[in-house]
N, C-alpha and C positions, 0 to 999 in steps of 0.2 A: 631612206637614210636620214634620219634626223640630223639638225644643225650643231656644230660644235658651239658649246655656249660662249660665249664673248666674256672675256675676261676686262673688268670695270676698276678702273682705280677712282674710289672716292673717296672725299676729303667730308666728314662728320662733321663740319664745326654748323652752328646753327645757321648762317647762309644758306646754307646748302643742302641745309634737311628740306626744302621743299621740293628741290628736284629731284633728291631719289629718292622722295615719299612711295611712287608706287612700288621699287623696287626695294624698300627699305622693310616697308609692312602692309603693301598691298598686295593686289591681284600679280605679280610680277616680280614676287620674292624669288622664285627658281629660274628666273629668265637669265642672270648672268652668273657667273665667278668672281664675287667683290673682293677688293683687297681695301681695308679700310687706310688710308695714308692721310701724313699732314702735305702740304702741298708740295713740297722741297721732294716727298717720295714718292709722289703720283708724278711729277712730271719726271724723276729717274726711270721708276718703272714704265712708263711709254716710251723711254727714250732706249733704254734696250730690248722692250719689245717684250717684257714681263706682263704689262697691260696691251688690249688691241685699242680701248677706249679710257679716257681720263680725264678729268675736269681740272684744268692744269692751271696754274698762274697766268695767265697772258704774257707775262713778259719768256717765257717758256719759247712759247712760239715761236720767237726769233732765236731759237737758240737751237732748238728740235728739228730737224732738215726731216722733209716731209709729210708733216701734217696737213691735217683738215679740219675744218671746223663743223661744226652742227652748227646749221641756218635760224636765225630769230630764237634764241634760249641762250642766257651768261647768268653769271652775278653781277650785276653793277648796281648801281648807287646813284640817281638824280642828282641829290646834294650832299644831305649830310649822311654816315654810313652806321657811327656809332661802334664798331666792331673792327675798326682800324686806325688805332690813336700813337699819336704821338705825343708822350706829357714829360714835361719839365720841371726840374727842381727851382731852374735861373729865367733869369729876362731871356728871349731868346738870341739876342744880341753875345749873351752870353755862354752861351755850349758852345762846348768845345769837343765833348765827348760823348756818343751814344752807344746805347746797345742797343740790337736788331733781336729779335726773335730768330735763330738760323732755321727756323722753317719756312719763315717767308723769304719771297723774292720779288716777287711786284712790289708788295708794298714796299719793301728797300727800295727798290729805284724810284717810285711812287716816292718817299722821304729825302731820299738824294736830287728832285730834281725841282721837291718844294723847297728845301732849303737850299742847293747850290745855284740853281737857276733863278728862283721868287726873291730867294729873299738874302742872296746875293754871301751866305754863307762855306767859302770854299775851302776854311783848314776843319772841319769837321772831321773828327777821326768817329767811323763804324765800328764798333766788335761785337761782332757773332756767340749769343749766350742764349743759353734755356729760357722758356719763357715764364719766368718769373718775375712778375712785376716789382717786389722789396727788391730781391738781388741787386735786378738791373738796377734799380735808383741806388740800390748802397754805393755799386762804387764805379756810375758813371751822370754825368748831368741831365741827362736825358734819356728816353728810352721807347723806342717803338713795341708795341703790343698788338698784339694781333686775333682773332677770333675771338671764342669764351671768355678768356679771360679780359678779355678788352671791355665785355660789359657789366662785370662788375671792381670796375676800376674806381678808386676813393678820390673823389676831386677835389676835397677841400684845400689839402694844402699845394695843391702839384695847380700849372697852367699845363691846359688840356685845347688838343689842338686835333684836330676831325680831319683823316686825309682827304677824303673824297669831297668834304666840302670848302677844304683850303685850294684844290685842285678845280672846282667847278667857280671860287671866287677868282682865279687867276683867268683861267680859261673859257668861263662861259658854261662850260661842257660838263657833261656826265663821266662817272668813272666805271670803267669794269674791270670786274676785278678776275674772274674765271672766266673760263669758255669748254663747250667737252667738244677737245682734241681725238681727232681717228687718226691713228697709224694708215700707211699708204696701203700695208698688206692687207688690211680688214676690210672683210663681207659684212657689212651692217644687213645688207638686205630690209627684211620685214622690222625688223628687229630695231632700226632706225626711232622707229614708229614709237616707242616702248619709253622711250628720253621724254619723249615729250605730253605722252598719256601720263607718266607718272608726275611732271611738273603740273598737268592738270590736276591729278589726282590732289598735291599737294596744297596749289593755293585753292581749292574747294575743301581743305581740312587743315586750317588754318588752327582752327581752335581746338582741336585733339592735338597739334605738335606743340601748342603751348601748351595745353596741362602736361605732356609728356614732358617735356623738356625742363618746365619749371622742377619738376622733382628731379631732375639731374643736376639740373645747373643750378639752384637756388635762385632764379629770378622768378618774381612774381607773371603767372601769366599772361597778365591784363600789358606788362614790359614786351614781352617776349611775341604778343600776337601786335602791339605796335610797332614793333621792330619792324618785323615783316613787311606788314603793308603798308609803312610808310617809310621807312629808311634801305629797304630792296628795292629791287628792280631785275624779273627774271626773262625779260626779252633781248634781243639784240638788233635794235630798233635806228633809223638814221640817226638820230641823236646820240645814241651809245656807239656807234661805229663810229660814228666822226673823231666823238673823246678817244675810243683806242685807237683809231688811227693817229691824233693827235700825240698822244702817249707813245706808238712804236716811234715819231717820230723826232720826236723831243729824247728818248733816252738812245737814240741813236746818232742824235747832235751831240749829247753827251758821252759818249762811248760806256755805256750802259751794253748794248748789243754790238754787233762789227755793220747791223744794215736794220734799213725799215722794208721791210715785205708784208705784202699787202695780204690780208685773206683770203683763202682758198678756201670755200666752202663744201662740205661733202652733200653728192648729189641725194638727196632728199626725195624720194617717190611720192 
């Protein structure tokens, strides 16, 4: 009797095209049931059990009562990330008003805990809008952006502000930004295995997801194959546990979450 195929919630933004390179266009296109989501609906659909696996915001995890994590593989970020900005119209002394992207969610608390905590700004009003960068600036001071469109963002007239590298000058630490989340009920089995042959697959064809990708996205390859291998980071390494640990910890001094719990990793053959 053959395995019921595991149903995968993944989030396309280009972070993230290298971990489901092999499941995306390799040897392990037929391996799952993808539901393509922005992050706000991969961590929904795990949360009622629509996905059995999902590459979910981190900050997710405190929110999802019984998950697991897959051991050594996230998205984070050493320093700078470049694909998670926060840019301003005014001095930053001066915002009053942002919009968020309503697809993210880490990065919001990730924004809420660089400026209420760092930099000590606490009447900052959030609204939740489409992620259109004009918009957002027409009619609020600032504005969080997130994924694709965060790299090709116009710097000239706006102050541009790097989350992961304003969070690793506070902290020391690296940031992560995903993790793939197992539901309690899920058989990964062999199939475990399949996560992280495809992340191989991927940063071993680095430079076929940049020519792919540059015709999608309009960024020059030669950006899009720097992105990667210098501004990712697709392990989940002491250094990158410590920062999310740091992170659960911090936005639950902030009432971000109701607690900090620590990682449960799923057993790994």
């Amino acid at each position: 009797m053959s395995r019921k195929k595991l149903r995968v919630s993944f989030i396309e933004y280009l972070n993230s095209v290298p971990l489901g390179w092999g499941f995306l266009n390799g040897p392990y296109q037929d391996a799952f049931d993808i539901l393509f989501d922005v992050p706000s609906q991969c961590a929904r659909h795990l949360s009622t059990g629509e996905a059995d696996v999902g590459l979910i915001p981190v900050i997710e995890y405190q929110r999802i009562p019984g998950l697991s994590v897959l051991p050594d593989i996230s998205i984070a970020s050493k320093r700078e990330v470049k694909s998670v900005l926060f840019v301003s119209k005014k001095p930053l002394t001066e915002v009053s008003s942002v919009a968020v992207d309503s697809s993210s969610r880490t990065s919001v608390a990730l924004l809420k805990i660089l400026l209420g905590k760092f930099h000590g700004l606490d009447s900052v009003t959030y609204h939740e809008t489409s992620p259109d960068p004009e918009q957002m600036l027409e009619f609020h001071d600032a504005a969080l952006i997130i994924g694709n469109p965060a790299l090709k963002v116009r710097r000239d007239s706006l102050t541009v502000y790097d989350l992961a590298a304003e969070w690793n000058r506070f902290t020391g630490l690296p940031f992560v930004f995903a993790v793939w989340a197992v539901r309690s009920a899920a058989d990964l089995g062999e199939q475990a295995q399949i996560f992280y042959q495809s992340r191989k697959q991927g940063l071993q064809e680095i430079d076929l997801i940049a020519s792919v990708y540059s015709k999608k996205l309009g960024v020059a390859a030669g950006e899009i194959r720097k992105y990667i291998l210098e501004n990712l980071n697709y392990s989940l390494d002491q250094d990158n546990l410590r920062g999310l640990q740091t992170f659960f910890d911090t936005a639950a001094e902030m009432g971000l979450t109701d607690s900090s719990k620590s990682l449960q990793f799923y057993p790994v053959g």
